[in-house]
C-alpha positions in Angstrom: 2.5 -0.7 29.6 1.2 0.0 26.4 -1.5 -2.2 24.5 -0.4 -4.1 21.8 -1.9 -4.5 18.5 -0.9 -6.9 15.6 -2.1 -6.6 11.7 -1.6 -9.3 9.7 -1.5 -9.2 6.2 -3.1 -12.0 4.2 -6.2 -13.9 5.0 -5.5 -17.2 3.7 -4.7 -21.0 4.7 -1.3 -19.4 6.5 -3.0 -16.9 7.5 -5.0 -18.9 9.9 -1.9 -20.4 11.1 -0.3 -17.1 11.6 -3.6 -15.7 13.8 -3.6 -19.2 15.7 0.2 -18.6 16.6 0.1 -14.7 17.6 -3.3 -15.7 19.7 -0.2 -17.2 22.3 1.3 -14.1 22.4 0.1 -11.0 24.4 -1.6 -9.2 21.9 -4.5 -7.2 23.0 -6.1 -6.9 19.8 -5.7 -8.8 16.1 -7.3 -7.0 12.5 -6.9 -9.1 9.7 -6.1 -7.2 6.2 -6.9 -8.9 2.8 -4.6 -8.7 -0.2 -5.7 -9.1 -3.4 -3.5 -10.8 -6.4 -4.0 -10.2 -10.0 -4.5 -13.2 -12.4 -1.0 -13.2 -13.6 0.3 -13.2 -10.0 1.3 -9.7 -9.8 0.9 -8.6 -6.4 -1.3 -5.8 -6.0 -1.3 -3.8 -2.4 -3.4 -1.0 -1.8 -3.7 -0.9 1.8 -1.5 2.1 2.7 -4.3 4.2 3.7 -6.1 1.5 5.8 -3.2 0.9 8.1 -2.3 5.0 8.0 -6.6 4.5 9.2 -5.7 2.0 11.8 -2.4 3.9 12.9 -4.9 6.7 13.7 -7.9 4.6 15.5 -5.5 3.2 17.5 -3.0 6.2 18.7 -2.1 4.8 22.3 -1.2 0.9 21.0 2.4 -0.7 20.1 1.5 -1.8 16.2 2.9 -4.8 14.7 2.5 -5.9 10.7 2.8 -9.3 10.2 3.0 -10.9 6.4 0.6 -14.0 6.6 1.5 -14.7 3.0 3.0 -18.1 2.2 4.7 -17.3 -0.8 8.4 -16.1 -0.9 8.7 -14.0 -3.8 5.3 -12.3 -3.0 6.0 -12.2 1.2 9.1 -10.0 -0.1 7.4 -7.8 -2.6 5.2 -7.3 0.2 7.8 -6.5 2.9 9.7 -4.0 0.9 6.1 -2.4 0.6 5.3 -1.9 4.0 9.0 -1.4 5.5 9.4 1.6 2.8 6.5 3.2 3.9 6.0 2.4 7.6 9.8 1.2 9.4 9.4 4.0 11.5 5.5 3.6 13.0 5.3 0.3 13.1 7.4 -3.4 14.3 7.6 -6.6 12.3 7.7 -9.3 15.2 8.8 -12.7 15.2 6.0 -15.6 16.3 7.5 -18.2 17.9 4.6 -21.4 19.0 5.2 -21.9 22.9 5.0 -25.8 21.4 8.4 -25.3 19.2 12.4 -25.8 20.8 14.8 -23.6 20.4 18.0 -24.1 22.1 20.7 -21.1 22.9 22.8 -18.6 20.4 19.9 -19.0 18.0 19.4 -15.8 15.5 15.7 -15.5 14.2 14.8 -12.0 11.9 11.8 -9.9 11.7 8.8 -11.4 10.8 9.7 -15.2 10.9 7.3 -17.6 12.0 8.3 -20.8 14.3 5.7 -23.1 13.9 4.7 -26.0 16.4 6.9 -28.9 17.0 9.9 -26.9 15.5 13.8 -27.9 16.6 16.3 -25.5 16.4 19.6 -26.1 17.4 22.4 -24.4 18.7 24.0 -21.6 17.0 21.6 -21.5 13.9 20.3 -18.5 12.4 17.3 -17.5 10.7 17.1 -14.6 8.2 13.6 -12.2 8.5 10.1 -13.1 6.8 11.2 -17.2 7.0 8.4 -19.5 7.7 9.9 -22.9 9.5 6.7 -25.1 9.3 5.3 -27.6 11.6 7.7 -30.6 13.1 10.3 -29.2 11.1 14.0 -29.8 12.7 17.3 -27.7 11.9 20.6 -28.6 13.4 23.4 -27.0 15.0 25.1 -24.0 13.0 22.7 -23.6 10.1 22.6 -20.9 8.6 18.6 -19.7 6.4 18.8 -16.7 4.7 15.7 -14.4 4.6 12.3 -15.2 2.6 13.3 -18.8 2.8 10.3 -21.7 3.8 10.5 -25.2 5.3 7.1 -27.2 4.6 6.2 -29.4 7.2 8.1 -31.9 8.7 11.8 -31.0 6.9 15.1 -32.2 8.9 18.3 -30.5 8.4 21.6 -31.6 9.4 24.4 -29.5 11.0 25.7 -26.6 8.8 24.1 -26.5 6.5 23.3 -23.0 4.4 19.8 -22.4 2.2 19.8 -19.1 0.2 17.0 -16.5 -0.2 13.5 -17.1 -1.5 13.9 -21.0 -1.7 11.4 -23.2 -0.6 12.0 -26.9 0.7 9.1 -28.8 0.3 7.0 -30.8 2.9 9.0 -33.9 4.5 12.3 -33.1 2.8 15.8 -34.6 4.2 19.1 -32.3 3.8 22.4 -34.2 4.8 25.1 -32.3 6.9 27.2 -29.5 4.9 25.1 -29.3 2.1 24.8 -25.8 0.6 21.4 -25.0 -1.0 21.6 -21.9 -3.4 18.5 -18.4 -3.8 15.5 -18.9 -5.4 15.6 -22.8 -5.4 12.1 -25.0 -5.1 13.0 -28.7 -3.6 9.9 -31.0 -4.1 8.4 -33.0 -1.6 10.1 -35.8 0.3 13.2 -35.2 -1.1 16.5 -36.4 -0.1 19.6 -33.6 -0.3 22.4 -35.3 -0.6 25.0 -32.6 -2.7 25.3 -29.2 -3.2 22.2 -26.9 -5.3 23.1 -24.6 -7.4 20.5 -21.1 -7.5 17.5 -21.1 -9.8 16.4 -24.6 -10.3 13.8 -27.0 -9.7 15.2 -30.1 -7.7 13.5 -33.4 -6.8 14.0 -36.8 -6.0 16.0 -39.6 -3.6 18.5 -38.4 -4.5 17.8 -35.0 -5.5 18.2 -34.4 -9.3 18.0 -31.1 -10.8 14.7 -30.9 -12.8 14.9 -27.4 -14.6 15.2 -23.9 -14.5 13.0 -22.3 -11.7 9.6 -20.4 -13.2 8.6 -17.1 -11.3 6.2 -17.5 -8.1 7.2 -21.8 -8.3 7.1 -21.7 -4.5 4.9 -24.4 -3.5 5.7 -27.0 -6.6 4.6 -30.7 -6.3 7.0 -32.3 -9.1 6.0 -35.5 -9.4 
């Protein structure tokens, strides 16, 4: 059986998490890779020849990349990076905490995380590169398109449908049905009681829509 090696990219707050989590997992060795981001938050990746390095040190070992990088708009820029130049050397795995629930028929893409205390019910599926946070809870037949994050401690009803590279912020509530649109930011401790159209900033209990969606609004505490 081969020895397995994972490389995660990013060495920040998630990151942490992300090395905590794949600790569980039977990974014979971890190497951390720092990414640097320019003041205007352009991401800048030059790290191509130090993986082609580690590809090289480490010729007899399964490699994994993992994006540690909480951020949806960057995570993609990042996975389009690495799966253009390295699909065929290398495998983006899924983490899943042994401390998370996932019930059967569940669908979870490459290179989602499944934090601790997660629920997920029946029938759901999870597009690639999502981060479901801690104590976070989806119901039966949801569907979460790729790039999309949960903060901590967000509960879903059944059915519902969240588009790509929209982040739902810590301790949100979405009723049953709801379809949430792409590139959406919900604030914190929000209630989701209708339908949210792509692009926009919502908040509230009830949510209200707040305005158009800036680039890189990921993590936004509207207040």
């Amino acid at each position: 059986m081969r020895k397995k090696l994972l490389i995660v990219v990013g060495d920040g707050g998630h990151s942490k998490v992300i090395t905590s989590i794949a600790k569980e997992s039977n990974y014979n060795k971890i190497i951390k890779i720092r990414l640097r981001i320019s003041k205007n938050n352009k991401m800048i990746l030059n790290n191509k020849a130090r993986i082609n390095k580690i590809l090289k040190m480490y010729p007899s070992y399964e490699i994994n990349l993992f994006i540690a990088v909480g951020l949806n708009s960057i995570r993609k820029k990042i996975f389009d990076f690495l799966w253009g130049n390295f699909k065929k050397k290398v495998n983006f795995p899924i983490l899943i905490s042994k401390n998370s629930f996932i019930q059967d028929n569940v669908k979870i893409g490459k290179g989602s995380v499944i934090m601790p205390g997660v629920v997920i019910n029946a029938n759901s599926h999870i597009g690639k590169q999502c981060i479901i946070n801690s104590s976070s809870s989806i119901d039966h037949d949801c569907v979460i398109s790729s790039f999309v994050s949960l903060g901590p401690g967000v509960i879903t009803g059944g059915n519902v449908k969240i588009g790509s590279k929209t982040h739902v912020g810590v301790g949100t509530n979405i009723n049953n049905n709801i379809n949430i649109g792409s590139n959406i930011v919900i604030g914190s401790s929000s209630l989701v009681n209708t339908n949210c159209k792509s692009n926009f900033v919502y908040y509230g209990i009830p949510i209200k829509k707040i305005r158009k969606r800036e680039i890189y609004e990921d993590y936004l505490n509207v207040n």
